[in-house]
C-alpha positions as CSV (number, residue, x, y, z in Angstrom):
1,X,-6.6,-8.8,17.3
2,X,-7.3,-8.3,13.6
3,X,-6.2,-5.3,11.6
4,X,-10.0,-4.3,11.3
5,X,-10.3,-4.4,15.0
6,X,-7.4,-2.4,15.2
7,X,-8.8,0.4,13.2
8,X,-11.6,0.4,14.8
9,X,-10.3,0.7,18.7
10,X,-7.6,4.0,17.4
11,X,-10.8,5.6,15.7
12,X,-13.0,5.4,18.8
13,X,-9.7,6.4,20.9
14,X,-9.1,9.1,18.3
15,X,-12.2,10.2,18.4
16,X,-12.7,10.7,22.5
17,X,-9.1,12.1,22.3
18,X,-10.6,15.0,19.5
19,X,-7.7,14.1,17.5
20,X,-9.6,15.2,14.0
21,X,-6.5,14.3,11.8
22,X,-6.2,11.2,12.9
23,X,-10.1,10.1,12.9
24,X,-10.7,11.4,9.4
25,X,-8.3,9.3,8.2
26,X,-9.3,5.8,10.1
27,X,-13.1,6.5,9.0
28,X,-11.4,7.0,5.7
29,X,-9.7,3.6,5.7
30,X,-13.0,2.3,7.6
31,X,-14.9,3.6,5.1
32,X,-12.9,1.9,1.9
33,X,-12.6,-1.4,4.0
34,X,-16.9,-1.2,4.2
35,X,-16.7,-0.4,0.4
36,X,-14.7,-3.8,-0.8
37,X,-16.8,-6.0,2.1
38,X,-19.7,-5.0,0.1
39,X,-18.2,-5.1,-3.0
40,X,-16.6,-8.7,-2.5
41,X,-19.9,-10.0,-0.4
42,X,-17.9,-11.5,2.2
43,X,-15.7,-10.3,5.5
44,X,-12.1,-9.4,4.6
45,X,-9.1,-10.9,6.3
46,X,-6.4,-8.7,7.0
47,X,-4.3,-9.2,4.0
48,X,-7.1,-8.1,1.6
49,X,-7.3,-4.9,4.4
50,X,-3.7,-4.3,3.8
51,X,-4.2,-4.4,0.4
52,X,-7.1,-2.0,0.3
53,X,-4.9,0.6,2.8
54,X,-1.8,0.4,0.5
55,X,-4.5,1.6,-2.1
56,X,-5.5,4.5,0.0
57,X,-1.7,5.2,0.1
58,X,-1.3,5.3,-3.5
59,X,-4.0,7.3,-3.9
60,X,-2.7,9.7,-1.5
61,X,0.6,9.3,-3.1
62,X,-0.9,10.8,-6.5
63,X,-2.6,14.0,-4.9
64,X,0.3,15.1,-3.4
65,X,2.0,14.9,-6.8
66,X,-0.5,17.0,-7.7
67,X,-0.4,19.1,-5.2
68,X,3.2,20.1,-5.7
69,X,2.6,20.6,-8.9
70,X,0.0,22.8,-8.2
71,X,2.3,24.4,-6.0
72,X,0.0,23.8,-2.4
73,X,2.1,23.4,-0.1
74,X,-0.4,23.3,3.0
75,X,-2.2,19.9,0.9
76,X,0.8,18.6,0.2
77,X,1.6,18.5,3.9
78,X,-1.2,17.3,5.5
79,X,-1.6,14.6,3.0
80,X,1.9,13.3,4.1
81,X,0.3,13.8,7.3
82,X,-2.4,11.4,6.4
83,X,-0.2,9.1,4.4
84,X,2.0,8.6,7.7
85,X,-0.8,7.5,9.9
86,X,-1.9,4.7,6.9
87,X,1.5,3.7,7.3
88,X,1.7,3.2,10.5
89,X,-1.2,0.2,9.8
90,X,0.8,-1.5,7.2
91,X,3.6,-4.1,7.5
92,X,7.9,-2.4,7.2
93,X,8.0,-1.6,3.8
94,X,11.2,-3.4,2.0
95,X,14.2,-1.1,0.7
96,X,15.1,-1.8,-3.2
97,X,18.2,-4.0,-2.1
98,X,15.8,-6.4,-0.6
99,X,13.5,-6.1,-3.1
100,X,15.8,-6.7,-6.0
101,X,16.9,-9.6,-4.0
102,X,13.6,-11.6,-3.7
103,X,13.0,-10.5,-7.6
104,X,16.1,-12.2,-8.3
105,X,14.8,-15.4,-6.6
106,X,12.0,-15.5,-8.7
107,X,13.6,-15.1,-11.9
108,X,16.0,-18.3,-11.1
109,X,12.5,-20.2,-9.8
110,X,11.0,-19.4,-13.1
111,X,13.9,-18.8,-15.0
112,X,12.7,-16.5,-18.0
113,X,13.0,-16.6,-21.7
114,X,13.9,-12.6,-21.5
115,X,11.5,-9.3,-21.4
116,X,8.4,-11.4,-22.6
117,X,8.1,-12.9,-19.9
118,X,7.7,-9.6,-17.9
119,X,4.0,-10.7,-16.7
120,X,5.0,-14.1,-15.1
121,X,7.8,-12.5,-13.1
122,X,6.2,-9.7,-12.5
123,X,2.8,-11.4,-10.9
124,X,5.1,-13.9,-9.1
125,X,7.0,-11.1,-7.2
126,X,4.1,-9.4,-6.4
127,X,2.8,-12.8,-4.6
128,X,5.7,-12.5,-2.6
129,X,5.9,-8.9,-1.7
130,X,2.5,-8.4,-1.2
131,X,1.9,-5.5,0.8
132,X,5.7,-4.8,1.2
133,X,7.0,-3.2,-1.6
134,X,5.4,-0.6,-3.9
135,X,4.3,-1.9,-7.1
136,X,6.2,0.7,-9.2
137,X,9.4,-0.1,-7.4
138,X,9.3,-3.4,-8.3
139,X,8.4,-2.8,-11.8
140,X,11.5,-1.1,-12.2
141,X,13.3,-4.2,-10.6
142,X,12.0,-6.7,-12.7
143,X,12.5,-4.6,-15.9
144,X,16.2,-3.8,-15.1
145,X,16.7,-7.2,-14.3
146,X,15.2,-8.9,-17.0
147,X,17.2,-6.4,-19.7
């Protein structure tokens, strides 16, 4: 079954269950998947979905920032709320240990001048750890590691 199928059976469950938290965010995720089909002209496969829930996440990610700055408590809980069942649809998330790890095999496969070549390390990891490891972690990775 794809991830889009997926989404689709736990809203229609979620939504003859009345669980409201739940629904909101699949027709959320739904909603954004919809948005890059039309955008893109063409059916997503479940890699590009992944892609466009770990965006939701980040997004997510940000207001709750916000939010505790703001000092909300009650938003800042139910977007955790929301960030946990978008989670729940993405593949394990990798620790920094096994990040830094397949960061350093990419830095012996391209083996790098130093800092400048940031970008090519940087875009190469990514490949790899699509969908797996946050972005800003493994920034911070290759930066430390290219130093």
């Amino acid at each position: 079954m794809s991830l889009l199928e997926s989404l689709t059976l736990d809203s229609q469950e979620a939504r003859k269950t009345k669980d409201k938290e739940k629904l909101s965010v699949l027709q959320m995720a739904l909603s954004a998947i919809k948005n890059e089909q039309i955008k893109k002209q063409k059916e997503l496969t479940d890699e590009d979905i992944v892609a466009v829930i770990g965006s939701q996440v980040k997004q997510l990610k940000d207001a709750c920032k916000d939010f505790e700055t703001g000092g909300r408590q009650d938003l800042v809980d139910k977007t955790k709320a929301e960030i946990e069942i978008f989670n729940s649809y993405l593949p394990e998330q990798l620790d920094e240990a096994e990040v830094e790890k397949i960061v350093k095999q990419v830095i012996e496969k391209i083996s790098p001048s130093g800092p400048q070549d940031f970008g090519r390390v940087m875009g190469e990891s990514m490949n790899q750890l699509k969908g797996r490891a946050d972005g800003n972690v493994v920034q911070n990775i290759v930066k430390k590691l290219l130093q």
